[in-house]
C-alpha positions, 0 to 999 in steps of 0.5 A: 388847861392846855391852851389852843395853839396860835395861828402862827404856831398852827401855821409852823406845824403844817409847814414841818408836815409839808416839808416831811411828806413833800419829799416822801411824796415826790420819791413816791411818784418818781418810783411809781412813774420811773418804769414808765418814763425812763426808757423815753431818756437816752443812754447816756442820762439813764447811765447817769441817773441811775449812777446818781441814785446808787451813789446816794444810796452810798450816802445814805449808808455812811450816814447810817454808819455815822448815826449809828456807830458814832452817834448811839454810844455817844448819846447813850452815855449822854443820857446815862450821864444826865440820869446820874445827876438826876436830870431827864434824858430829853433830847439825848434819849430821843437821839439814842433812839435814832441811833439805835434804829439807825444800827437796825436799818444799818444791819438790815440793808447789810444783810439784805445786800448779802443775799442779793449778791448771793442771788447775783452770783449763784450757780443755775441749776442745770437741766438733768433729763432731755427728750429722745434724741436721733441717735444720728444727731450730734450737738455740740454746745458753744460756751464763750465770749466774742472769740468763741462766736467766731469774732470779727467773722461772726456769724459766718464762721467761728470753731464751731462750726469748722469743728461740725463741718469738718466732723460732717465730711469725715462722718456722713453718716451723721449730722452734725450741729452746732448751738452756739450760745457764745455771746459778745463780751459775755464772762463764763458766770453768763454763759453758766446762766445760758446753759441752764436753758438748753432743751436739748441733750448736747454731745460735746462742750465747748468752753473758749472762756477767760478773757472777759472775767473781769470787763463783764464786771467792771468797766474799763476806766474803773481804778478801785482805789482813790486817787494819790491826792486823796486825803488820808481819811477818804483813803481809809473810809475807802478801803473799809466799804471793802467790807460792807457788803452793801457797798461792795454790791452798790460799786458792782452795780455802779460799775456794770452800769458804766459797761456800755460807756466808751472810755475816754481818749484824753487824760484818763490813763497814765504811764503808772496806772493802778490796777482795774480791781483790787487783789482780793477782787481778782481773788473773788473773780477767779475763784467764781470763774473756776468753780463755775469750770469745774461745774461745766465739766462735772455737769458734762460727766454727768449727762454723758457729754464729751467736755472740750476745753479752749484755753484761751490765747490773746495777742502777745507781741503785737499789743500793749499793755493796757494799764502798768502798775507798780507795786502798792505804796509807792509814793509819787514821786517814785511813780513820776520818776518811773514815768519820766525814766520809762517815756525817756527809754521809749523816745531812744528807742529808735536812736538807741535800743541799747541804753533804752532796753537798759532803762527798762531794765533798771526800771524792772530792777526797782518794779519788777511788775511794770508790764510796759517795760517788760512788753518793750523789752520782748519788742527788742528780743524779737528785733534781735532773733531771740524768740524764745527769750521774747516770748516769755517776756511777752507774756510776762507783759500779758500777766502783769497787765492792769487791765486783765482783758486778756486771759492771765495766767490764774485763769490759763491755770484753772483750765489745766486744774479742771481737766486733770485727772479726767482722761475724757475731757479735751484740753486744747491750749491755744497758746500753744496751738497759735504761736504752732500756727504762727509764721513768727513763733509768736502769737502776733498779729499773724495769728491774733487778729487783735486784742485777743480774737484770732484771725481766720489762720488762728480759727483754724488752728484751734479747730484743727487741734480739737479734731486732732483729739477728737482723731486721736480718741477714736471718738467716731470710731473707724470713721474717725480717721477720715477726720482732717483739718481745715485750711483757709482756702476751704474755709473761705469758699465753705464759708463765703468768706468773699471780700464783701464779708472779710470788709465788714470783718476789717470794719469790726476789728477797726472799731475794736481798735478805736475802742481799746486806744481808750484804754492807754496812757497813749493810743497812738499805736491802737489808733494806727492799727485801727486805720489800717484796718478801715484801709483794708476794708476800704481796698477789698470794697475796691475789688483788691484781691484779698492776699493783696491787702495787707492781711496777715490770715490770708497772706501766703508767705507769712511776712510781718506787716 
């Protein structure tokens, strides 16, 4: 006859019930309170718990991975070894067990990522049928990030609405509107997602997408591998969550989480950075980002819609590159000397350009991807009236950049893929069409306002190219001959682009410029760019007159500033 258990075993067991339901009880009452209290926290503790749990989450699965693909083939032996020397399996059994549920919960959670991550990322179902429409009405659609909203002017003027005012003289028969679903640092899969909850039949379809591909993803501070000092087994445990869905999918939300943190001015970035994702995550991005293209367009053939695309341009010359890398492998010390060697040419620069433009020459000769070397020598080329020779540097820079916030060459391909073979589809090149516009030849300052928004002269070259098509085409039929480019003057009286609207502008692009020097080893230049900006704010509020100020889009002769 069993005994009844002692006090102090009585006791034992409702402090292992407390310590197993305590902690379940307390997960409970946080998730069923957390909607309630968290947004009462700031930001920035929102952005820190939320990192907390994810990356616990992260733990969690190491474990099961640990428990499970370790732990069960060792406990089963375990225990097929006690039965065979006629022993019980005892605690052996029980931990097989455990395993086993462990590989369950393991297989359930990786499946489960899958399909999330597959619900994230997958394409919208795309309106069909429309009302009637006024057949005197012409909408055109606006897809895009911040160039395609008209950034720094928005909301008073951007190329789509140059492209209907200038449509609306030539054709007055007609009218004209724009729907300009473009949003603020958002990627083409966004815009994909707002295209699907249109109402209303669109007659044109404008595109002007690639530079925020990857920032909408990850953020900029992100290295997607661990750090030269990692030891080898971090290293390896690393490069193997590549493969886990659940992983992959806890690292996007961690860093979409981080989006809206402003990078760091101090020790964050080196002269050798690594890159913002790895080759097989760009691979991802890209082909996401072409085939959502090639849907856009196929969808305009569909519903009758005239497919304008924009191939994005960015600030070549005038802005540097955000992260330079070398190739994977390299040791540190060879990284070290890199740095020493480049940061040597940099200082000689001024004293002499020969034996720095040779230093970056040697470094391309052992790292042929290091962007910065390439960016310093088109600044050379261009000193010395080798412009041709400079752009292509330039863009070299532009393509091996680390920091891919400016549309590379994968994505500038993509749109030439999709249109070919479709006579009806506009393909504007913005590069192109800027560096046409350009006083210098170059898409610089004098085109670009910044990083890659074009200034008021850069606006109106992309507009202008796409009423060339559209004259070209003969889309308006007789009438369509009437339709001419827009100038800056005309844009600034339509507009009411008065010093008070161009001063908030200089307000943006200086507060775009404080943002980005966070993005380098050395913010000096950005920093610099910023304060002249807030200064030519400062001088239109002043009542300077505004081809006075220092601003390349309205300065009539084109000089560099």
């Amino acid at each position: 006859m069993d005994r009844p258990p002692s006090r102090r075993q009585a006791a034992r067991r409702w402090l292992l019930r407390l310590a197993l339901a305590a902690p379940a009880a307390v997960a409970v009452t946080t998730i069923v309170s957390l909607p309630g209290w968290l947004p009462l926290l700031s930001r920035p503790v929102r952005r820190a718990l939320t990192e907390g749990l994810l990356e616990t989450a992260v733990l969690f699965h190491a474990v099961l991975i640990l428990v499970g693909l370790v732990g069960t083939p060792s406990f089963a032996w375990l225990g097929l070894r006690a039965r065979r020397l006629r022993r019980p399996a005892g605690a052996n059994g029980r931990l097989f067990l455990l395993g086993v549920s462990c590989l369950l919960a393991l297989g359930s959670l990786e499946l489960g990522a899958a399909a999330v991550r597959s619900r994230i990322h997958r394409f919208p179902d795309l309106p069909a049928t429309f009302p009637a429409e006024d057949p005197a009405t012409y909408r055109i659609v606006v897809l895009g990030g911040s160039s395609a909203l008209g950034e720094p002017y928005r909301p008073w003027v951007s190329v789509g609405a140059m492209i209907a005012w200038k449509l609306g003289e030539a054709v007055p028969g007609r009218r004209f509107e724009v729907e300009t679903l473009a949003w603020l640092g958002e990627s083409l899969e966004q815009q994909h997602h707002k295209l699907a909850r249109i109402t209303r039949r669109p007659d044109a379809v404008i595109v002007y997408s690639g530079h925020n591909e990857f920032v909408a993803r990850y953020e900029e501070d992100r290295a997607y591998e661990p750090g030269l000092d990692a030891s080898s087994v971090v290293r390896l445990v690393h490069r193997l969550g590549a493969a886990s869905p659940f992983v992959r999918l806890t690292r996007e939300l961690i860093s979409k989480n981080r989006l809206d943190a402003p990078p760091s001015l101090k020790d964050r970035h080196q002269v050798v950075d690594p890159p913002l994702c790895s080759p097989a995550e760009a691979r991802e991005v890209l082909d996401d980002f072409s085939a959502r293209l090639e849907a856009i367009v196929a969808y305009c053939e569909r519903i009758g819609a005239q497919p304008i695309l924009i191939i994005p341009p960015a600030n070549e010359a005038d802005y540097e590159p955000g992260r330079s890398t070398v190739e994977p492998g390299v040791d540190e010390a060879e990284r070290a000397r890199v740095a020493d060697e480049f940061l040597a040419a940099r200082a000689s620069e001024a004293s002499d350009p020969d034996r720095a433009h040779a230093a970056y020459r040697a470094i391309l000769e052992r790292h042929p991807g290091f962007a910065e070397a390439h960016y310093r020598i088109g600044r050379r080329l261009r000193d010395r009236g080798r412009i041709d020779e400079a752009r292509e540097a330039f863009l070299r820079a532009l393509d091996l950049d680390g920091l891919p916030i400016r549309c590379p060459a994968p994505f500038r391909e993509a749109y030439r893929a999709v249109a070919e073979g479709r006579p009806n589809c506009i393909l504007v090149d913005g590069r192109r069409e800027l560096s046409e516009a350009s006083p210098t030849g170059l898409l610089d300052d004098q085109v670009v306002e910044d990083t890659h928004h074009p200034n008021l002269r850069g606006y109106i070259a992309l507009a202008a190219a796409v009423l060339r098509e559209l004259k070209v085409r003969g889309t308006f039929g007789a009438e369509s001959a009437a339709i001419a480019a827009p100038d800056v003057a005309g844009c600034l009286a339509r507009f009411g682009l008065d010093a008070d609207r161009l001063a908030q502008a200089c307000d943006r692009t200086s507060l775009h410029y404080q943002r980005v020097a966070g993005y380098r080893y050395d913010p000096t230049e950005r920093l610099a760019r910023s304060r002249r900006f807030a200064e030519a704010a400062r001088r239109l509020r002043a009542g300077e007159p505004i081809e006075g100020v220092g601003l390349p889009a309205f300065d009539p002769e084109g000089s560099r500033k």
